[in-house]
C-alpha positions in Angstrom: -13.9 -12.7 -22.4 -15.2 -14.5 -19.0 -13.6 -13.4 -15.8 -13.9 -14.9 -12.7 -15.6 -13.7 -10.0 -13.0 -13.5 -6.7 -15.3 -14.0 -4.0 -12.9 -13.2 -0.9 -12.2 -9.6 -2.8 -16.1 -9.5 -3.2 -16.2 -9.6 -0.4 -13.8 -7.3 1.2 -15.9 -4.9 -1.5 -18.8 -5.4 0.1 -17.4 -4.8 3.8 -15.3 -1.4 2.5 -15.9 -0.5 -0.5 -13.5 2.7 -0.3 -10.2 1.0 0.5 -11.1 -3.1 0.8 -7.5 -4.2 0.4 -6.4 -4.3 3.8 -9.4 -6.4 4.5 -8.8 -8.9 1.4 -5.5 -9.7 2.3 -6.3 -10.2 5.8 -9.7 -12.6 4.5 -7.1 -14.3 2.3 -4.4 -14.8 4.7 -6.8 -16.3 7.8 -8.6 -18.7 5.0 -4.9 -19.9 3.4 -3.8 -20.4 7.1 -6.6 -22.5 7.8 -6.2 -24.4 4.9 -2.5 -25.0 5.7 -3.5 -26.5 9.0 -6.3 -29.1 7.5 -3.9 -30.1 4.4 -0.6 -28.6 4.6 0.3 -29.9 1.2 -2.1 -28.0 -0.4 -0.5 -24.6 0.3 2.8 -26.1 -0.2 5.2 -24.0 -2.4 1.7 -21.7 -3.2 3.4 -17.9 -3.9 1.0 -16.0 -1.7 1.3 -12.8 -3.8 0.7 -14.2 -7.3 -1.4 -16.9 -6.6 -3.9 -16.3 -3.4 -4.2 -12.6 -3.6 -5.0 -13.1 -7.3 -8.0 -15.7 -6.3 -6.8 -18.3 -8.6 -5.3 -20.3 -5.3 -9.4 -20.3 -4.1 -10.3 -21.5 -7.6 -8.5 -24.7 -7.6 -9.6 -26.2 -4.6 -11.6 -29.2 -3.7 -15.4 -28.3 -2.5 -14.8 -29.0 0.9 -11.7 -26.7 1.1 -13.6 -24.1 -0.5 -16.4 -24.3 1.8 -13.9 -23.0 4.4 -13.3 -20.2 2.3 -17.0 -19.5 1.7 -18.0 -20.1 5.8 -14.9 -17.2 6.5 -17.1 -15.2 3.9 -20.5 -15.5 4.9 -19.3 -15.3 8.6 -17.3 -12.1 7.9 -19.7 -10.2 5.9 -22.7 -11.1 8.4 -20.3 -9.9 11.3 -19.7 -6.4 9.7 -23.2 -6.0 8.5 -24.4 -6.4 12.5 -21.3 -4.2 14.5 -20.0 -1.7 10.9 -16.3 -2.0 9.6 -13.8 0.1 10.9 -10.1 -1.0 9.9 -9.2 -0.9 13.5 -11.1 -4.2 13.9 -8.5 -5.6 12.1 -5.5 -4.9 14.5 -7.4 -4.1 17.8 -6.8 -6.3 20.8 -9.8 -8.6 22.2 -9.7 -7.0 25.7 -11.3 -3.8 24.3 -14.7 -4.9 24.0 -14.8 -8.9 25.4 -15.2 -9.5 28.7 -11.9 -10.1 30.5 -13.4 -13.9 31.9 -14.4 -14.7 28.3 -11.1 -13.7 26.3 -9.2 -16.8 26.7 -12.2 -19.1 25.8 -12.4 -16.6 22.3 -8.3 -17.4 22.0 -7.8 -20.8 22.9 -10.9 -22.6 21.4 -11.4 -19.6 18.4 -7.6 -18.6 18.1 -9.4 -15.4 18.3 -6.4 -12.6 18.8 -8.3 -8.8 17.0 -11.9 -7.9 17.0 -11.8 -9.0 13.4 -11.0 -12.7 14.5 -14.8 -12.5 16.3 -16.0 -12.8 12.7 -15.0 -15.8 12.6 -17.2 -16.8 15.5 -20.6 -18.2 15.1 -23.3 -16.0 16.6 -24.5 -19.5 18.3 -21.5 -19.4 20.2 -21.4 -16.2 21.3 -24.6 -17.2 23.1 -22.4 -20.4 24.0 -19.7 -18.5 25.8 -21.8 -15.5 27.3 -25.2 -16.8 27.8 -27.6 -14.6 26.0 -27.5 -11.5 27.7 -23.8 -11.3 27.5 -23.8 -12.1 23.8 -26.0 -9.4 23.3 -24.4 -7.3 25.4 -21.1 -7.8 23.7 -22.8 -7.2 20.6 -24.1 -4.0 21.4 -20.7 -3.2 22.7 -18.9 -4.2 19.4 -21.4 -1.3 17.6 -20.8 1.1 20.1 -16.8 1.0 19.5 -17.4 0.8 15.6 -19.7 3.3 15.9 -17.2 5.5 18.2 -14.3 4.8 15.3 -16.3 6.7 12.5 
């Protein structure tokens, strides 16, 4: 029997092992919405439950759209591997830990509106936005409220 491989719930596995659903369908929601707003007919009449939490929505696309998928990944896992995974990340407001003069560059040119939305960032941007001593220090701050959560 070959099974597929769902790389979004691999994901989530990898971040939380103990409870990674929460995390999975908040991965799988943010890459379908994305999708929606490059090609809108590909999520068309697409049943959310059955067919993206299940992978097999992921599965069908083209390369390109998949890459989008694979880019939320890679940025996601990268993120929680620097700052540690706390499900409050997922829920908790920008204005915690971003500096108050950087919040609406994070929400208007990121759409950036939880902590978890910062994985979505590049690190280069960070850097972009801050300078390098504010991205670092923004870091370090990310870490310390993580860190503060456990």
């Amino acid at each position: 029997m070959n099974t597929l491989i769902d790389p979004v719930q691999r994901t989530a596995e990898l971040i939380c092992s103990e409870n990674p659903l929460d995390l999975e369908t908040r991965l799988k929601q943010d890459i379908f919405n994305s999708i929606a707003r490059i090609k809108p007919d590909t999520t068309a009449n697409v049943d959310f439950d059955k067919e993206v939490m299940s992978g097999v929505f992921f599965s069908t696309l083209s390369p390109p759209l998949q890459g989008i998928a694979i880019a939320r990944c890679e940025g996601t896992l990268a993120f929680y591997n620097r700052v540690g995974w706390h499900p409050d990340f997922l829920t908790e407001t920008l204005n915690t830990v971003v500096p108050e003069e950087s919040i609406a560059t994070f929400e208007g040119t990121y759409h950036a509106r939880s902590l978890h939305d910062l994985a979505y960032v590049h690190p280069k941007h960070f850097e972009k936005i801050l300078g390098k001593a504010g991205a670092a220090s923004l870091w370090e701050r990310l870490k310390q409220y993580s860190a503060a959560l456990q």
